[in-house]
C-alpha positions in Angstrom: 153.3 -125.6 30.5 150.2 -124.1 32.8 148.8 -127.6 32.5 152.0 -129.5 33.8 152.4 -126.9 36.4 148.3 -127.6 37.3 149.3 -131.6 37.6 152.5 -131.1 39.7 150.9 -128.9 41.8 148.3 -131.2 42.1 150.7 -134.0 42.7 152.8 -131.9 45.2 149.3 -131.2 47.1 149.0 -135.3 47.0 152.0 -136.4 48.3 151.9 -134.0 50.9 148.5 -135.1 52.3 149.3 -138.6 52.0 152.8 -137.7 54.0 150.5 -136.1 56.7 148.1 -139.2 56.5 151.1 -141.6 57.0 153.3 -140.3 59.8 153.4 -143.5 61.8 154.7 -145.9 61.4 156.3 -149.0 63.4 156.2 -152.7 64.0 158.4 -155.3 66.2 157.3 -159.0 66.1 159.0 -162.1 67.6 159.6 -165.3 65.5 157.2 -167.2 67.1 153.5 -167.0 67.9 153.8 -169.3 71.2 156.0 -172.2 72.6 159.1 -172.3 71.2 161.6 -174.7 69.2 164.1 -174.2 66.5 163.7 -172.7 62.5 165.9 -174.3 60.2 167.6 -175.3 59.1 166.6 -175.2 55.4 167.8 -176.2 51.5 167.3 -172.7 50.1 166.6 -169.3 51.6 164.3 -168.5 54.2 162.1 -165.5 54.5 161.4 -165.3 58.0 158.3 -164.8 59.3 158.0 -163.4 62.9 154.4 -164.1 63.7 153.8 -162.5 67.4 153.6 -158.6 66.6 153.8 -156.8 69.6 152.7 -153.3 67.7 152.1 -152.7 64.0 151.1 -149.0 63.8 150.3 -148.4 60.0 150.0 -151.6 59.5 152.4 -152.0 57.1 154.3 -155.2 58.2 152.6 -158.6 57.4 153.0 -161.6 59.8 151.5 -164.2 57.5 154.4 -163.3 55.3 157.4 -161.3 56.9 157.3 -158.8 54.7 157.2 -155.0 55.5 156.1 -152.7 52.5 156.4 -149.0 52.6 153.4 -147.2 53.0 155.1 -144.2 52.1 158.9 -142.9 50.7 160.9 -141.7 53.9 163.5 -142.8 55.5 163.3 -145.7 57.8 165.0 -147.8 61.1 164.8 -151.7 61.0 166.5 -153.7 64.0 166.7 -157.5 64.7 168.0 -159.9 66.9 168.1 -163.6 66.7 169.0 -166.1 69.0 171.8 -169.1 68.1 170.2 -172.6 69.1 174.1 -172.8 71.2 174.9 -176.0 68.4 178.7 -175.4 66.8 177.3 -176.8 63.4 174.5 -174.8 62.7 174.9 -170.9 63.4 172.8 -168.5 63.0 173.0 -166.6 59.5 170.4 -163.6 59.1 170.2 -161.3 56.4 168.7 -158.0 55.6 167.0 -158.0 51.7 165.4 -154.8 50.2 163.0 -155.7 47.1 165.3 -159.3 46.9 168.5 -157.5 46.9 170.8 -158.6 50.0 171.6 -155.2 51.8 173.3 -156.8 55.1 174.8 -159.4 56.2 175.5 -159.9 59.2 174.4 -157.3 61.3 171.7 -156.3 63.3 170.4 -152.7 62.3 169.8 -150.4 59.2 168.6 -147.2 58.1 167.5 -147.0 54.8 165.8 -144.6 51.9 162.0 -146.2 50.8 159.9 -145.4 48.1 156.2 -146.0 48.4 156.3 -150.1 48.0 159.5 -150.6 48.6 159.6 -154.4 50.6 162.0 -155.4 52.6 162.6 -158.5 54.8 164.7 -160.8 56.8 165.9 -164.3 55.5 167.3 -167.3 57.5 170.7 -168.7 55.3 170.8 -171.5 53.9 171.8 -174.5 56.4 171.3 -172.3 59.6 168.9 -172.5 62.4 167.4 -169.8 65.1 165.9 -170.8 68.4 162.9 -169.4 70.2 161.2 -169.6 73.4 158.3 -167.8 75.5 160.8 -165.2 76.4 160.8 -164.3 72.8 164.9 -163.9 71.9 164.3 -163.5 68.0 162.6 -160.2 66.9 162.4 -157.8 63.8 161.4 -153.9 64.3 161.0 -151.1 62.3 159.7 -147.4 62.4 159.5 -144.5 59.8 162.0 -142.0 61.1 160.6 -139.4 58.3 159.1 -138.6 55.0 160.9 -137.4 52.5 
């Protein structure tokens, strides 16, 4: 029993370091780099990849892929906003997904518990488009509101 208590106090003292290492944490990025145009539509499901980051404190989104990893369990804020190309056909369809499980659609905001890896993303619908210009419409954000 002393020995489990040595490695869980050893753990604890771990975890609680790496929560005082890791206390920010925050991105928001718009769709596209420069220019502008429309994304979609596609055949399957997109994973979006907003590629102009305006901040990326902790470094734990990733615009070569879209995807934001936890760097550390807490609870955490995502928001996005995507801009309709105005065409009656092709809407716009976004979805929230949390280690490939859908978590919303639609919406545009979401607080949600993260273990240390934990990956979550934003994916363009089948057969839907989003538009994009210089004044950059279509953004994804997130921020660490606390450890847990």
């Amino acid at each position: 029993i002393l020995t489990y208590l040595c490695s869980f106090l050893r753990n604890v003292k771990f975890m609680t370091f790496l929560s005082f290492l890791v206390k920010q944490v925050a991105f928001s990025a718009s769709l596209l780099a420069e220019g502008g145009g429309i994304t979609g539509p596609f055949n399957t499901h997109t994973t979006l990849v907003f590629k102009h980051l305006v901040t990326n404190i902790g470094n734990a989104y990733n615009p070569h892929t879209g995807i934001f990893t936890a760097p550390v369990r807490g609870a955490y804020h995502f928001e996005w906003y995507v801009c309709g190309p105005g065409d009656p056909v092709y809407g716009v369809a976004v979805v929230l997904f949390k280690n490939g499980e859908r978590i919303f659609q639609p919406s545009n905001g979401a607080s949600l518990h993260l273990e240390t890896g934990d990956q979550v993303f934003l994916c363009l619908w089948v057969s839907f488009k989003i538009y994009e210009n210089h004044f950059h419409h279509s953004t994804f954000s997130g921020h660490l509101l606390f450890t847990m």
